[in-house]
Short mmCIF file of the C-alpha atoms (twelve columns), coordinates in Angstrom:
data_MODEL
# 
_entry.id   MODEL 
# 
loop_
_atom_site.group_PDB 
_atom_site.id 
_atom_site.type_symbol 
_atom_site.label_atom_id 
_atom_site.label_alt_id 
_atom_site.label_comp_id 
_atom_site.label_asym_id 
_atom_site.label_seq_id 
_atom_site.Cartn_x 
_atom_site.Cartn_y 
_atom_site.Cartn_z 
_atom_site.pdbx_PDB_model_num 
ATOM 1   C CA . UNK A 1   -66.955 33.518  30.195  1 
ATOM 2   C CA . UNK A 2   -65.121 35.644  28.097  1 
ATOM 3   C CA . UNK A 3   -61.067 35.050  28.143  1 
ATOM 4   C CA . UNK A 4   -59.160 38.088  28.677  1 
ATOM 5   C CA . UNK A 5   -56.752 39.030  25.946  1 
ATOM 6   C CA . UNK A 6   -52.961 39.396  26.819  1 
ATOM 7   C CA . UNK A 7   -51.529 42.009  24.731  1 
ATOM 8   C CA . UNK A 8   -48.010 41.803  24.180  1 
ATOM 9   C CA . UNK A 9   -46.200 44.678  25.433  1 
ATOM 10  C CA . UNK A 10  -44.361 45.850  21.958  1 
ATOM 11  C CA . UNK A 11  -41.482 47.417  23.893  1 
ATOM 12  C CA . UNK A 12  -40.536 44.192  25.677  1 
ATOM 13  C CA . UNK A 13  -41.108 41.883  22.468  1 
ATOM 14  C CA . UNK A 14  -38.359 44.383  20.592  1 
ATOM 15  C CA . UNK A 15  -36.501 43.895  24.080  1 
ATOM 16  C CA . UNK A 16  -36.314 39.926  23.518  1 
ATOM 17  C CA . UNK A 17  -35.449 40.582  19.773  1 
ATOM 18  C CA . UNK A 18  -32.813 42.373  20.375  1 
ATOM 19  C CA . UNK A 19  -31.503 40.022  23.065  1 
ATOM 20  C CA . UNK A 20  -31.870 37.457  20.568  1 
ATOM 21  C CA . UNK A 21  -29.984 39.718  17.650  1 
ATOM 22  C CA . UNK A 22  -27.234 40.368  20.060  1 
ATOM 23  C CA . UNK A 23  -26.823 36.533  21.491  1 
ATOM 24  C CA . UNK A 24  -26.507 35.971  17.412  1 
ATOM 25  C CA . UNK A 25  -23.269 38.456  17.206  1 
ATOM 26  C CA . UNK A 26  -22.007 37.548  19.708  1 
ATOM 27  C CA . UNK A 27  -21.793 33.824  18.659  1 
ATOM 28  C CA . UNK A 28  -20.906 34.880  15.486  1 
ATOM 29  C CA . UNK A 29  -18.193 36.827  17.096  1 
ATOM 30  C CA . UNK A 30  -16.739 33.782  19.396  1 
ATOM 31  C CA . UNK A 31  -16.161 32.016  16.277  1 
ATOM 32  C CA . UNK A 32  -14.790 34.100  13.595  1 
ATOM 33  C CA . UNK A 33  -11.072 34.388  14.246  1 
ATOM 34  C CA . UNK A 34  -11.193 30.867  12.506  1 
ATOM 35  C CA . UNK A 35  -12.915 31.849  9.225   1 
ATOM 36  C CA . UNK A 36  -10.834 35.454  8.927   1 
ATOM 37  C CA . UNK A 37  -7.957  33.351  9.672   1 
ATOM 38  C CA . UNK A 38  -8.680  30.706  7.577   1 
ATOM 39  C CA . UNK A 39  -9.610  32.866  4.912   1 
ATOM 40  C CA . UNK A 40  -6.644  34.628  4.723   1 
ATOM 41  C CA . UNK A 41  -3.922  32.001  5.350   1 
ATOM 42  C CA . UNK A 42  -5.665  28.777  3.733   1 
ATOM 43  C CA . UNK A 43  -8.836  29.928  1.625   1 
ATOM 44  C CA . UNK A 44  -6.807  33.249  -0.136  1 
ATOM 45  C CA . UNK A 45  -3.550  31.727  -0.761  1 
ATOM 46  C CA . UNK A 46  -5.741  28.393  -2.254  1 
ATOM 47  C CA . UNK A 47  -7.889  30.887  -4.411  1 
ATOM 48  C CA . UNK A 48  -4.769  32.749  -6.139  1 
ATOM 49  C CA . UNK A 49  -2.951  29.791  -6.718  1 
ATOM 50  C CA . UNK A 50  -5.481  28.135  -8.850  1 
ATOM 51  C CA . UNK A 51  -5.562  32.083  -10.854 1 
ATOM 52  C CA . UNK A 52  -1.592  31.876  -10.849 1 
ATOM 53  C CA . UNK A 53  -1.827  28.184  -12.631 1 
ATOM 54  C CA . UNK A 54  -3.393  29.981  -15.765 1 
ATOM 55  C CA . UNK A 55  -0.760  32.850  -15.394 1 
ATOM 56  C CA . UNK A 56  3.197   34.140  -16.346 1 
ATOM 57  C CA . UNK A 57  4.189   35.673  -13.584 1 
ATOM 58  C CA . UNK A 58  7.135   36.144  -12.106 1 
ATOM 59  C CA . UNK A 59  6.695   37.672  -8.876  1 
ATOM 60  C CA . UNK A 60  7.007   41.871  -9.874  1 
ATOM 61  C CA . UNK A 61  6.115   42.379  -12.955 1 
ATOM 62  C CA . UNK A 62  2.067   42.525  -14.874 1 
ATOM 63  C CA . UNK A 63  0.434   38.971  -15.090 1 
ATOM 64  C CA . UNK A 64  -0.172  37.366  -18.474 1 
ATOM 65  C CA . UNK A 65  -2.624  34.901  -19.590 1 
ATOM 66  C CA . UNK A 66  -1.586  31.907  -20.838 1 
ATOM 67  C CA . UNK A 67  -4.192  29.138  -20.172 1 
ATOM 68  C CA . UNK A 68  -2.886  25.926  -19.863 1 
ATOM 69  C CA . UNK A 69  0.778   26.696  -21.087 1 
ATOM 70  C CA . UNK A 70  2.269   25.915  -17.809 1 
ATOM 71  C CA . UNK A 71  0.555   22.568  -17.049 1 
ATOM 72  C CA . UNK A 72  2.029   21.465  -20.447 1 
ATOM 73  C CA . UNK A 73  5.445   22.940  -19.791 1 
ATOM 74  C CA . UNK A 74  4.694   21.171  -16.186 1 
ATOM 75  C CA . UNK A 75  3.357   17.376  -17.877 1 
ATOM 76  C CA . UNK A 76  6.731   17.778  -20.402 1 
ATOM 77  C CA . UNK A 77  9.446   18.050  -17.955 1 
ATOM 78  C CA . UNK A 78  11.406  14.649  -16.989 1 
ATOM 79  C CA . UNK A 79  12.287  16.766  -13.833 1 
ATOM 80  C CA . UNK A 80  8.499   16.730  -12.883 1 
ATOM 81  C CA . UNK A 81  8.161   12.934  -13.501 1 
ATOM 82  C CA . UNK A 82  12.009  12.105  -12.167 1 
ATOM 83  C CA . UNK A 83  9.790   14.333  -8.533  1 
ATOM 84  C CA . UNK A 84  6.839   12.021  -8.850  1 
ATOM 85  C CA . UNK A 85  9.064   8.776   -9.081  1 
ATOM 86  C CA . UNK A 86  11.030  10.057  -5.841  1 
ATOM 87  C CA . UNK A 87  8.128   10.907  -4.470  1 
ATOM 88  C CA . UNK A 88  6.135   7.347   -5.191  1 
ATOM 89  C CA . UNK A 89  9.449   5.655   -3.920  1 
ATOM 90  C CA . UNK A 90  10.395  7.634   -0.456  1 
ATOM 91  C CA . UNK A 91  6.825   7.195   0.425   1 
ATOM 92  C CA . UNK A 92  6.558   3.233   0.198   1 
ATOM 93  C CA . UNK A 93  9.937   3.157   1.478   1 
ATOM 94  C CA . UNK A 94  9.437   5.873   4.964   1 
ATOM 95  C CA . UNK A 95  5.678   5.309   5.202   1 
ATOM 96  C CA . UNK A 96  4.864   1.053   4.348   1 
ATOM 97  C CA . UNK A 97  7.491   -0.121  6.760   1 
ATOM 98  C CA . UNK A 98  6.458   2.370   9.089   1 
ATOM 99  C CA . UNK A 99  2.664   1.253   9.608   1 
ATOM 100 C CA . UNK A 100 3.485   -1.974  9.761   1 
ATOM 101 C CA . UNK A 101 6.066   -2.057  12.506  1 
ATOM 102 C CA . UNK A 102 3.875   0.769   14.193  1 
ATOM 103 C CA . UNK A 103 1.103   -2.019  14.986  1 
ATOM 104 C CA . UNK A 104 3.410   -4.574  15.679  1 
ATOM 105 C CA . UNK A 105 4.939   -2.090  18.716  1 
ATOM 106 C CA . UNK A 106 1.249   -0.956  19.338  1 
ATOM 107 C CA . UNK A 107 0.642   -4.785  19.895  1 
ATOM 108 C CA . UNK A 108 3.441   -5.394  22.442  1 
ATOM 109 C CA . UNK A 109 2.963   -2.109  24.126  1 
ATOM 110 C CA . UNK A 110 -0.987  -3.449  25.157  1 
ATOM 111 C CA . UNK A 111 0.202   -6.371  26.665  1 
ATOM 112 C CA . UNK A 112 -1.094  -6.936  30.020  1 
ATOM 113 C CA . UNK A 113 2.033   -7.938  31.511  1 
ATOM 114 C CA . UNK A 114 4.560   -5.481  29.676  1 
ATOM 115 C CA . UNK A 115 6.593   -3.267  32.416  1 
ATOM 116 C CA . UNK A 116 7.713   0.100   32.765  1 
ATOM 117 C CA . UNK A 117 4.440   0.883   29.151  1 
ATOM 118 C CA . UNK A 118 4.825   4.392   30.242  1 
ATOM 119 C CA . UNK A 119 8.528   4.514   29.466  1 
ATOM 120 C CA . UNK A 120 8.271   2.795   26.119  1 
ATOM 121 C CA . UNK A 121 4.941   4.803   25.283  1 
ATOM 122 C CA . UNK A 122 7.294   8.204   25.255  1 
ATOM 123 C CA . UNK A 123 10.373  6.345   24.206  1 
ATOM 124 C CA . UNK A 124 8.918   5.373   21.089  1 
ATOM 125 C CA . UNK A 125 6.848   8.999   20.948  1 
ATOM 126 C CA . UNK A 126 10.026  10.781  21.318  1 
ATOM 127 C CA . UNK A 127 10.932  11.172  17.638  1 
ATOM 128 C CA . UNK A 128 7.724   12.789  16.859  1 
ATOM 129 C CA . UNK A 129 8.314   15.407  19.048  1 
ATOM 130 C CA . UNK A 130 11.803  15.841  18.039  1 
ATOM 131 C CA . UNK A 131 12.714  19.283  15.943  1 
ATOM 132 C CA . UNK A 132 13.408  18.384  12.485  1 
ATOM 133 C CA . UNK A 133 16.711  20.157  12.191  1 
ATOM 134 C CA . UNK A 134 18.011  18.113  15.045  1 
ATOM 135 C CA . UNK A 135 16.444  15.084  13.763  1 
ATOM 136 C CA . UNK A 136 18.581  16.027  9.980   1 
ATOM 137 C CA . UNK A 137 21.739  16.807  11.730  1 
ATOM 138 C CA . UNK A 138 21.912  13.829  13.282  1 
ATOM 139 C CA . UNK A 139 21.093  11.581  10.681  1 
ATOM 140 C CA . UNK A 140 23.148  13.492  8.591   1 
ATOM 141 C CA . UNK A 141 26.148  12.571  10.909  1 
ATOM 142 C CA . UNK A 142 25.126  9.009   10.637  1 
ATOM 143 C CA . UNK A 143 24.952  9.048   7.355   1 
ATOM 144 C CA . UNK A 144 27.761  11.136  6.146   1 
ATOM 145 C CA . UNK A 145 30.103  9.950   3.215   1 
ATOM 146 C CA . UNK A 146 33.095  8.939   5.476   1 
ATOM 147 C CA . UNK A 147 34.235  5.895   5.756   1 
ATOM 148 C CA . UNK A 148 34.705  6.372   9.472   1 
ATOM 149 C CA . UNK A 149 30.399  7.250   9.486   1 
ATOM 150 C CA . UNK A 150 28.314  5.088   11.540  1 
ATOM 151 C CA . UNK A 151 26.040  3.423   8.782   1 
ATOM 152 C CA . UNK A 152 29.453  2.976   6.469   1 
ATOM 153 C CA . UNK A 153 31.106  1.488   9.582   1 
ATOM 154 C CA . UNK A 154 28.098  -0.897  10.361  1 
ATOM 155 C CA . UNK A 155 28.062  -2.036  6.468   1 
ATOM 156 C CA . UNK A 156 31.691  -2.548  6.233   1 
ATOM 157 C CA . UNK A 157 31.398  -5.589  9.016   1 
ATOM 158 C CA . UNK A 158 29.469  -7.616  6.522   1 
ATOM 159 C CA . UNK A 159 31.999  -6.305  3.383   1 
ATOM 160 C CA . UNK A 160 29.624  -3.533  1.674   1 
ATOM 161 C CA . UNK A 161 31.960  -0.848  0.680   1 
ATOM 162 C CA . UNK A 162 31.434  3.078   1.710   1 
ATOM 163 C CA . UNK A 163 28.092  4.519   0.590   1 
ATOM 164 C CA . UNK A 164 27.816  8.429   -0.490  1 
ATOM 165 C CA . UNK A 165 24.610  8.628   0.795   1 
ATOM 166 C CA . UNK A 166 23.827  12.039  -0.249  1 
ATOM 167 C CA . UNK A 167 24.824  11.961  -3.980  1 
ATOM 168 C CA . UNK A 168 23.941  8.076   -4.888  1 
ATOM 169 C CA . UNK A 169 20.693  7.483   -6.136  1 
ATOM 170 C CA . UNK A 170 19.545  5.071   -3.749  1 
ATOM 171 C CA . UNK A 171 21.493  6.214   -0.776  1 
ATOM 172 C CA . UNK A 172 20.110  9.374   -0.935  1 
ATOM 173 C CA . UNK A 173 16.634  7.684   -0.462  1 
ATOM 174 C CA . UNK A 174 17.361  5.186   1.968   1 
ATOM 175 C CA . UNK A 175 18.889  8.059   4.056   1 
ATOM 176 C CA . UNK A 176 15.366  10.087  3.988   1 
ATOM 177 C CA . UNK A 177 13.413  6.970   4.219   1 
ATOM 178 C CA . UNK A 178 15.091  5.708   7.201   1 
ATOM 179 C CA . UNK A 179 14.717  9.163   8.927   1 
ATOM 180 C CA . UNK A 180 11.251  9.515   7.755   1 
ATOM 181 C CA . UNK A 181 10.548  6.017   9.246   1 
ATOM 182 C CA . UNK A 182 12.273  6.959   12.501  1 
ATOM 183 C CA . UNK A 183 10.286  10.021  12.865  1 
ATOM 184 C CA . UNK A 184 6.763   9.083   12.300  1 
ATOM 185 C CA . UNK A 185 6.872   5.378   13.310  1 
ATOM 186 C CA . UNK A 186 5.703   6.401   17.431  1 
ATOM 187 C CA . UNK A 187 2.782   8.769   16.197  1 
ATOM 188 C CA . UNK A 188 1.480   5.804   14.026  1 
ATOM 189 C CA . UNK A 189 2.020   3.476   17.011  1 
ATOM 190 C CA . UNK A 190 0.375   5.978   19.596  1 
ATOM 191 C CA . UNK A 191 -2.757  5.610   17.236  1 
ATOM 192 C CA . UNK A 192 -2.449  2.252   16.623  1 
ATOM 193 C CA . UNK A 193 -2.371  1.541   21.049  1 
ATOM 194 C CA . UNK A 194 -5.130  3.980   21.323  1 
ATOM 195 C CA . UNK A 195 -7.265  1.863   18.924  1 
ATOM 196 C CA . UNK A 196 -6.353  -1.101  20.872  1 
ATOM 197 C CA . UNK A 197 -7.140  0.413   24.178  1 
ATOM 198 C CA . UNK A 198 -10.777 0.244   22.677  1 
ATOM 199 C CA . UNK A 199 -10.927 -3.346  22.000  1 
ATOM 200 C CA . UNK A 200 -12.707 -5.118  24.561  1 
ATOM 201 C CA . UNK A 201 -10.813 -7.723  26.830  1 
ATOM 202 C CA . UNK A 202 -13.762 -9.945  26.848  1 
ATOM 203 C CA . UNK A 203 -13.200 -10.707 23.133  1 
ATOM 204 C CA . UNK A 204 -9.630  -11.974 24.346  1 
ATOM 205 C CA . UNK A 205 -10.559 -13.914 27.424  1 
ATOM 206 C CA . UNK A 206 -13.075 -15.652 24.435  1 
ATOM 207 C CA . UNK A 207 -10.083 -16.439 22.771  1 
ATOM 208 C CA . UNK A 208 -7.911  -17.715 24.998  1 
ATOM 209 C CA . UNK A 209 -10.563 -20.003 26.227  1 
ATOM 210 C CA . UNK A 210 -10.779 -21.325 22.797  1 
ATOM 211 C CA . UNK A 211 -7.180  -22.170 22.457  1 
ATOM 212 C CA . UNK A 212 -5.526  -18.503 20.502  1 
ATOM 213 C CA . UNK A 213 -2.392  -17.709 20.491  1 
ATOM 214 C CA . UNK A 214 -1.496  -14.217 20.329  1 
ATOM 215 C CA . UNK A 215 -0.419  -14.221 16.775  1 
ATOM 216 C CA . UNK A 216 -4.283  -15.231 16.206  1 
ATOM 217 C CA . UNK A 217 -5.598  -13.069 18.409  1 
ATOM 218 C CA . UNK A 218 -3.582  -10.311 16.405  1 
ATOM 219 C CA . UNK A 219 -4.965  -11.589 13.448  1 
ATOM 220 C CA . UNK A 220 -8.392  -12.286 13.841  1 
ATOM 221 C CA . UNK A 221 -9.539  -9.625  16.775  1 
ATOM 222 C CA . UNK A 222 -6.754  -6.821  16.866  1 
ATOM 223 C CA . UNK A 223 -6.270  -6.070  12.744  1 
ATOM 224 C CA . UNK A 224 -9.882  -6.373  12.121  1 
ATOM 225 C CA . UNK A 225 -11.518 -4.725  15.282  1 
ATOM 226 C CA . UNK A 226 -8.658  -1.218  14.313  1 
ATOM 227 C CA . UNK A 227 -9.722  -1.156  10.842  1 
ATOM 228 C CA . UNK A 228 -11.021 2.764   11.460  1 
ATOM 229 C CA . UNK A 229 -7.456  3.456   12.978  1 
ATOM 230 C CA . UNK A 230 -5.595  1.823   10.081  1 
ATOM 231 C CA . UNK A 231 -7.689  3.623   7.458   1 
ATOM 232 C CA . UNK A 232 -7.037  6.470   9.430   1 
ATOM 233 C CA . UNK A 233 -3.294  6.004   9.694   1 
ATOM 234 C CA . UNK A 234 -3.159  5.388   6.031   1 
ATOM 235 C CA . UNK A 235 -4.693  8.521   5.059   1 
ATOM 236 C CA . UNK A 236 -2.748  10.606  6.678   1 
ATOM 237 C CA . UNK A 237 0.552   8.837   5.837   1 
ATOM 238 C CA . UNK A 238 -0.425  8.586   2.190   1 
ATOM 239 C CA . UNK A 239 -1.098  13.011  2.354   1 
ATOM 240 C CA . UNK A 240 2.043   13.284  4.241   1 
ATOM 241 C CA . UNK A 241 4.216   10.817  1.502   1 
ATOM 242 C CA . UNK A 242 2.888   13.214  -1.110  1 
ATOM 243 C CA . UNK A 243 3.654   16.570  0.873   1 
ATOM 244 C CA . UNK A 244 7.416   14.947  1.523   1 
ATOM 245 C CA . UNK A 245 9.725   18.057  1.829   1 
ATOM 246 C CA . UNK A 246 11.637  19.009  5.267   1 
ATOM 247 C CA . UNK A 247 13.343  16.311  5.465   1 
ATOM 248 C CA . UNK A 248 15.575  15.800  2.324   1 
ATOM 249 C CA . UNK A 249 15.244  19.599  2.165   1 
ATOM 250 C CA . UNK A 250 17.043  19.372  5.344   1 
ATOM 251 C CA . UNK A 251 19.117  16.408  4.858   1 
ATOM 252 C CA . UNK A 252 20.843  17.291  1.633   1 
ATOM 253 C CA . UNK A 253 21.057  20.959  2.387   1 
ATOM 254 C CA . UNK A 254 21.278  23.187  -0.653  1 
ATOM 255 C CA . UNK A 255 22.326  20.223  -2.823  1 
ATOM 256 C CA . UNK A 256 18.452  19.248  -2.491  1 
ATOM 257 C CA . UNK A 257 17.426  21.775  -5.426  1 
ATOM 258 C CA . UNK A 258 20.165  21.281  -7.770  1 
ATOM 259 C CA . UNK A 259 20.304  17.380  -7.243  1 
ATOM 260 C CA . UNK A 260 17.049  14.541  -8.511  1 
ATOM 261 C CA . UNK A 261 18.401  12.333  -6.813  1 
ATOM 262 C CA . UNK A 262 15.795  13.002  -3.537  1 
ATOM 263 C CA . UNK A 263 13.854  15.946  -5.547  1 
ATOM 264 C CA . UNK A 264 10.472  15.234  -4.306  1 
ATOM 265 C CA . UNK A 265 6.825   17.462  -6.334  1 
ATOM 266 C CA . UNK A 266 6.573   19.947  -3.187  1 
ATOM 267 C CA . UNK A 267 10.698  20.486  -3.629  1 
ATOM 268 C CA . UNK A 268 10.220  20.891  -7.358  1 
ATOM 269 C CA . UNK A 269 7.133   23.472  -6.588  1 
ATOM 270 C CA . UNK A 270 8.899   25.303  -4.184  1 
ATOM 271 C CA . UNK A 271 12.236  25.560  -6.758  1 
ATOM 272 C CA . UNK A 272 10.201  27.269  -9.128  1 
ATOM 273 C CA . UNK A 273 8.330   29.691  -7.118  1 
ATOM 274 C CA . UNK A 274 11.398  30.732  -4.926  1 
ATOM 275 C CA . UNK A 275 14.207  29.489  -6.687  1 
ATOM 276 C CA . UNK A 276 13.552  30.612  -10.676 1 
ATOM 277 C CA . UNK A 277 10.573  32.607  -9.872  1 
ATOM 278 C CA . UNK A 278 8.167   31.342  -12.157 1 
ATOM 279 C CA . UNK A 279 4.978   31.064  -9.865  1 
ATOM 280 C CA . UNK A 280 2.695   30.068  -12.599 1 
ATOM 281 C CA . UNK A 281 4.498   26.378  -13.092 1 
ATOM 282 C CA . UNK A 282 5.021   26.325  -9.684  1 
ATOM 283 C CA . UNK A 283 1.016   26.845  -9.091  1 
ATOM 284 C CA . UNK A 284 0.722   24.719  -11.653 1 
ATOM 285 C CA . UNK A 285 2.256   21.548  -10.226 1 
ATOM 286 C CA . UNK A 286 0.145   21.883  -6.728  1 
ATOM 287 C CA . UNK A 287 -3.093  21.775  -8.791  1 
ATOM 288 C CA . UNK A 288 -1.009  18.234  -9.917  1 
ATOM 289 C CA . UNK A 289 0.275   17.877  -6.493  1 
ATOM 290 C CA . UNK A 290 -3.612  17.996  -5.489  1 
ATOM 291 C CA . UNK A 291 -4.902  15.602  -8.162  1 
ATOM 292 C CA . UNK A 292 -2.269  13.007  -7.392  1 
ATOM 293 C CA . UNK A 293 -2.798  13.372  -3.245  1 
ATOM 294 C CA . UNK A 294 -6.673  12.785  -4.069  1 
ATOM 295 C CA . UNK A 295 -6.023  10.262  -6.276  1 
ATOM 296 C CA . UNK A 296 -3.322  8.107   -4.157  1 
ATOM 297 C CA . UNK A 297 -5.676  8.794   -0.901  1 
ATOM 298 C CA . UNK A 298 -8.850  7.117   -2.916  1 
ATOM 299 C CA . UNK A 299 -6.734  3.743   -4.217  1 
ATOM 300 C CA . UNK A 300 -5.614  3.609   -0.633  1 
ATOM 301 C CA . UNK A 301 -8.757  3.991   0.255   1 
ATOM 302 C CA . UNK A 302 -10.017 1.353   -1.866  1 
ATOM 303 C CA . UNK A 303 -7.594  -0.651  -1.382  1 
ATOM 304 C CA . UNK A 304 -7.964  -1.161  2.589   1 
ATOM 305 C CA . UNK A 305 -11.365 -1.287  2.678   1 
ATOM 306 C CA . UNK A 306 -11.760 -3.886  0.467   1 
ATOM 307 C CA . UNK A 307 -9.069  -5.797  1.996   1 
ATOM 308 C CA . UNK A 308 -11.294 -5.640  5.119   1 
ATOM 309 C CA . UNK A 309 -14.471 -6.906  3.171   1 
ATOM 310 C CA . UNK A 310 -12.427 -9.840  1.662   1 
ATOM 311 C CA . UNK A 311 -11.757 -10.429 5.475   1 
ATOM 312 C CA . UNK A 312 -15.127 -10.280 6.908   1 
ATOM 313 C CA . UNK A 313 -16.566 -12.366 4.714   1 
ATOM 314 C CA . UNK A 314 -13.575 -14.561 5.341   1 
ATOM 315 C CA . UNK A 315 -14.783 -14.723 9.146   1 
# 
């Protein structure tokens, strides 16, 4: 028996392709707002500051070349290195202290017994949600250089004379650390709880048949079993130490440019390019900026991941 052969009908095959070419626009369509966006707000901007770093250029007038003049005029400045210090020391003080409390709170707010967890949850996720110029102003009240202030009121009970914690060298940064502490601390916590909220009970109820207490339990299920969350955490604290500007921009007001006492690399970029408009240095320290955040986020990195190796082959 001889098969019959189907032909295809050509008009209804260039029907389908088309269908096909369309449904392939169209998709494209759906998600291109994000790439022209994107492009033009992230990739753009990215693209011309790397051709600024290699540039004099003040903003108006014709570009000129100048290779890698402004990363030396940059890497010669004690200004630059007085911003990384700051920098370096307003992170360990705002961020550290800030993941460590974070999973302490994270660990009493997943108690089984705690009342009222929905009240502390957006208690302590309050700040975070807070606008930054109210969070400033306040602090700034707090921490004003009167005697009558409340943090130079609270210090004078145990005999520590007035602080003026917006031209002292350390006062400055224990101002912005504490606010930077107080702001961030419930977002770290929130991801610290939702990491817990993961952990199976069933490794507790082990544990409390064999005789833990909870400051075992903390040590030897909870810290281990949120190692993802931590690394987590400490990425994006460690990116957001290194990006530190609103709030001792804020805090210190116009002082913040003219002062080194809280002058932190992203305050010292943005005083170049809009202060002394010379957009080639500033260009020039993000590249630095970018080198040190890559850097700092590796040794972190490094740094808690081998601490969790040392502990698993502990257990």
């Amino acid at each position: 028996m001889i098969p019959l052969e189907v032909k295809k009908d050509p008009v209804s095959s260039k029907r389908s392709l088309s269908e096909k070419t369309k449904d392939m626009i169209s998709g494209y369509l759906y998600i291109s707002p994000f790439f022209i966006i994107f492009a033009i707000i992230g990739l753009y901007p990215a693209i011309f500051s790397l051709f600024l770093a290699f540039q004099k250029w003040n903003g108006m007038g014709e570009m000129e070349f100048v290779g890698l003049a402004n990363f030396k005029v940059i890497l010669t400045d004690p200004l630059f290195w007085k911003s990384v210090y700051n920098t370096i020391v307003l992170g360990v003080m705002g961020t550290a202290p800030q993941l460590v409390v974070g999973l302490v709170l994270a660990f009493f707010l997943n108690l089984t017994y705690l009342r009222f967890k929905n009240f502390f949850r957006i208690t302590i996720f309050m700040p975070y949600i807070t606008s930054m110029v109210a969070v400033a102003l306040v602090f700034s009240v707090f921490f004003s250089s009167n005697d009558t202030a409340l943090v130079n009121y609270l210090i004078g009970l145990i005999g520590i004379d007035p602080v003026n914690w917006k031209t002292s060298e350390w006062g400055a940064k224990i101002a912005i650390s504490t606010m930077v502490f107080w702001r961030w601390l419930g977002y770290n916590t929130i991801i610290f709880f939702a990491g817990m909220q993961s952990i199976s009970n069933d490794l507790y109820e082990a544990a409390k048949i064999d005789g833990a207490n909870k400051l075992q339990q903390l040590r030897y299920i909870t810290i281990p079993m949120l190692k993802p969350f931590i690394l987590l955490t400490v990425f994006f604290s460690t990116v957001g130490a290194m990006q530190l500007f609103t709030e001792p921009a804020v805090f210190l007001g116009n002082a913040a440019f003219s002062r080194d006492e809280a002058l932190t690399v992203v305050m010292y970029l943005y005083r170049d390019a809009f202060r002394i408009a010379s957009y080639g240095t500033a260009s020039a320290s993000a590249i630095i900026l970018l080198i040190f955040i890559v850097g700092a986020s590796a040794l972190n990195m490094m740094i808690t991941q081998g601490y969790g190796r040392k502990r698993g082959r502990k257990g």
